[in-house]
C-alpha positions, 0 to 999 in steps of 0.5 A, a space after each residue: 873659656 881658655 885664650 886662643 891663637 891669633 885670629 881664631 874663632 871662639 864660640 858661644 852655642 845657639 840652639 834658635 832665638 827663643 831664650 829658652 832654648 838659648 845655651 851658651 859655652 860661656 856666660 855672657 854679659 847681661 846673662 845670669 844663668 844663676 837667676 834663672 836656674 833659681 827662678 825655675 827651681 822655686 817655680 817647681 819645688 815650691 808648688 803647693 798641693 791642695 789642702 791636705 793632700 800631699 803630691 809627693 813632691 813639695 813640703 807641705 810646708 812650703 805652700 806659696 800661692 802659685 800667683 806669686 811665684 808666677 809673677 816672679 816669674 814672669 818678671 824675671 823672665 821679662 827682664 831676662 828676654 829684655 838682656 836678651 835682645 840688647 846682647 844678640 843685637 851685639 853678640 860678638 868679641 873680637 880683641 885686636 892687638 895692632 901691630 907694634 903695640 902691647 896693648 889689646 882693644 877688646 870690642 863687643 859688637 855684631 861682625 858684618 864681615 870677615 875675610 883674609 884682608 879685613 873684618 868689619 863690625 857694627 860697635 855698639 854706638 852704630 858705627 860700622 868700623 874695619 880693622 885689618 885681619 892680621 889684628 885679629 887675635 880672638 873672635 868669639 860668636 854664637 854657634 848653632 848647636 849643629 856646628 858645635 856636634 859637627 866641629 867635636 866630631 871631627 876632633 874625634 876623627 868621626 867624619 860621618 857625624 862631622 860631615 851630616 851636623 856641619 851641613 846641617 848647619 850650613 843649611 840653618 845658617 844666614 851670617 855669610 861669614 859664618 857660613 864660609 867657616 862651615 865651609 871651611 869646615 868641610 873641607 877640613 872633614 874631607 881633607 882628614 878623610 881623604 875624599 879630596 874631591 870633595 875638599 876641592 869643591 867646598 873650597 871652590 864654594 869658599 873663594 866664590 864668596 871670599 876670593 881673599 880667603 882666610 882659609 889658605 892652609 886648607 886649599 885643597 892642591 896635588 902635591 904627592 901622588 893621588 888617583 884622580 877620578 874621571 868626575 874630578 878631571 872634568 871638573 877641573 878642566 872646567 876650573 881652569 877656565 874660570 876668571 877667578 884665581 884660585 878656582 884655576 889654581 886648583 884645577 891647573 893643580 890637578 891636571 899638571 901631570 895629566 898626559 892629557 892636559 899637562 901642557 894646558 895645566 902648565 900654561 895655566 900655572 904661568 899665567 897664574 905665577 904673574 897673579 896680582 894675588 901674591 898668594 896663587 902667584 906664589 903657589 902657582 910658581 911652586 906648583 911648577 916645581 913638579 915638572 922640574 922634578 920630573 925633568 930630573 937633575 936638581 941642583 943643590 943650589 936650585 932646592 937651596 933656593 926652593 927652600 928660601 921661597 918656602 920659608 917666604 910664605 906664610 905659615 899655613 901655606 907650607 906643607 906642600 911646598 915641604 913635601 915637594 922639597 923632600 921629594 925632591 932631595 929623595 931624588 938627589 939621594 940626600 935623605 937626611 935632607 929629605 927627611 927633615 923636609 918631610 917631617 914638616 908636615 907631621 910636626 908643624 903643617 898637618 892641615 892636610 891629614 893624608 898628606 902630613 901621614 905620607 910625609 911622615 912614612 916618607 921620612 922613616 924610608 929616607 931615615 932607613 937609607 941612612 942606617 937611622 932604624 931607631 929613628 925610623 921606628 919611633 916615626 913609623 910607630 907615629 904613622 900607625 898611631 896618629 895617622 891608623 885611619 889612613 893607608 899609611 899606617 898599614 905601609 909603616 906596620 909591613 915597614 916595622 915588622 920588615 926592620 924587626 925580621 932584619 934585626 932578627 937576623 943580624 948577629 950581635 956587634 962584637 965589643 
């Protein structure tokens, strides 16, 4: 199995806890398939017919009385089911690397929790040790044979598969922690397919168990335009007034901007901005950007300024913040600025499909403001092939065959 980044999840797949039924991605300790395999193909091609009869499908030759090989068999298995056991007591590897040393601690063990500030795991001695999450370079963990469809579903942007197996999982799985990655998962479903809706209750789900989550770069917020539904509204309404944190964060979100409740939303969002919670204070504070920007009149100073609390956050938090920026040097006509700003989210912070696909056009537009129509062409040709399940792409295909009409028409440059 191929290494992974920091802090990732590699999986293992488990289909129930019968061993024959139990397939892995990787062979692990304890486990030899090879034995097995073997055993299984001795049991079924040495089987013996009876005298003088021939079944077709065993040498004559090869007559050993089936007593034997059960008893082989048996053995095998026995000692099979016994490797078995130790390892699902342990069926976990986290490797850690702590901050300021090059060397990796590797553990095999059974992880009792994992959350945004620390994962907790019982080692093979019996001792319940904690390490902090920013250590954590791999995690690899049995997955239900439901979780591995649904998670290869969604790489193939087949997001009714991916939503139907990842439920699926979610109802066969008992580990919390696990759970919250389903979840997680779920909302990435809903975030590629642009049913935002569902995305904000699936993570709404996620920070009622895990307040400190692991899964900031999925948390649904409004940061460019997007029709809201009345079910939406209301739910959001009621998010608003919740104790938690980002269950507010996210209806404040939706409603900023809503004639209805702006004034509400805003006030929630300042109360918000003062969050012992670094990252909401911090994503609260930048969800106000968006009325600033409706009041008009940025100074470059003020989206310099924006541009240092983006570079401040953690990496899986900025994609919003950067389409905010870009919007916000459209408005001071500096499209160069803008593009570069919204090419972010393609490039570096896609978590948010639709909203990296409406960057990326975005991007091309300012880029054409300019008189950069070759630059412009290749990205809106990258919203028709990376982004052909969304909106965009019918937007970027009207915007080439416009350029292409234009070119048409323009009469050669003398040299």
């Amino acid at each position: 199995m191929t290494g992974t980044s920091r802090g990732s999840v590699k999986t293992r797949l488990w289909a129930n806890s019968t061993l024959e039924n139990k397939v892995f991605f990787e062979p692990t300790e304890g486990f030899d398939r090879t034995t097995s395999d073997t055993v299984r193909w001795n049991f079924e091609s040495q089987r013996t017919a009876p005298v003088g009869v021939s079944d077709g499908t065993a040498p004559r030759r090869l007559r050993v009385p089936i007593a034997l090989l059960l008893v082989g068999l048996f053995a095998a298995n026995e000692d099979l089911q016994r490797r078995a056991v130790a390892q699902d007591k342990f069926p976990d590897r986290v490797v850690l690397q702590r901050k300021g040393s090059k060397s990796r601690i590797t553990l095999s063990c059974s992880i009792i929790d994992y959350t945004g500030k620390s994962i907790r795991v019982l080692s093979r001695n019996g001792e319940i040790r904690s390490f902090d999450t920013a250590d954590v370079l791999t995690v690899s963990t049995p997955q239900l044979r439901e979780q591995v469809v649904g998670e290869r579903a969604l790489s193939l942007r087949d997001y009714k598969t991916a939503r139907q197996s990842l439920e699926a999982a979610l109802i066969k799985e008992t580990r919390l922690w696990v759970r919250r990655d389903l979840l997680a998962a779920l909302v990435k479903t809903a975030l590629m397919s642009g049913d935002f809706s569902s995305a904000c209750s699936r993570f709404v789900l996620i920070v009622k168990s895990e307040p400190e989550t692991r899964h900031l770069g999925l948390l649904p917020l409004l940061w460019g335009p997007r029709i809201i539904k009345a079910d939406l509204k209301a739910r959001a309404r009621q998010w608003t007034l919740q104790s938690g944190t980002f269950q507010p964060l996210i209806g404040a979100s939706i409603l900023l901007l809503d004639a209805d409740w702006t004034r509400s939303a805003e006030n929630t969002l300042k109360r918000l901005a003062r969050s012992r919670n670094q990252a909401v204070r911090d994503l609260a504070r930048i969800q106000l950007w968006r009325k600033r920007m409706r009041a008009g009149r940025l100074s470059r100073a003020e989206l310099e300024h924006w541009q240092g609390d983006i570079e401040r956050l953690p990496e899986p938090m900025r994609g919003g913040p950067y389409y905010l920026l870009g919007r916000a040097y459209q408005q001071r006509r500096e499209n160069e600025q803008a593009a570069a700003a919204f090419l972010w989210l393609p490039l570096v912070y896609s978590q948010d499909h639709h909203l990296a696909g409406r960057a990326c056009l975005e991007a091309a537009d300012a880029l054409i403001d300019v008189g950069q129509n070759r630059s412009a062409r290749i990205l809106y040709r990258e919203v028709i092939a990376r982004f052909a399940d969304t909106s965009f792409a019918q937007d970027a295909k009207a915007q080439l065959k416009m350029l292409t009409a234009l070119q048409s028409k323009t009469p050669p440059r003398e040299e």
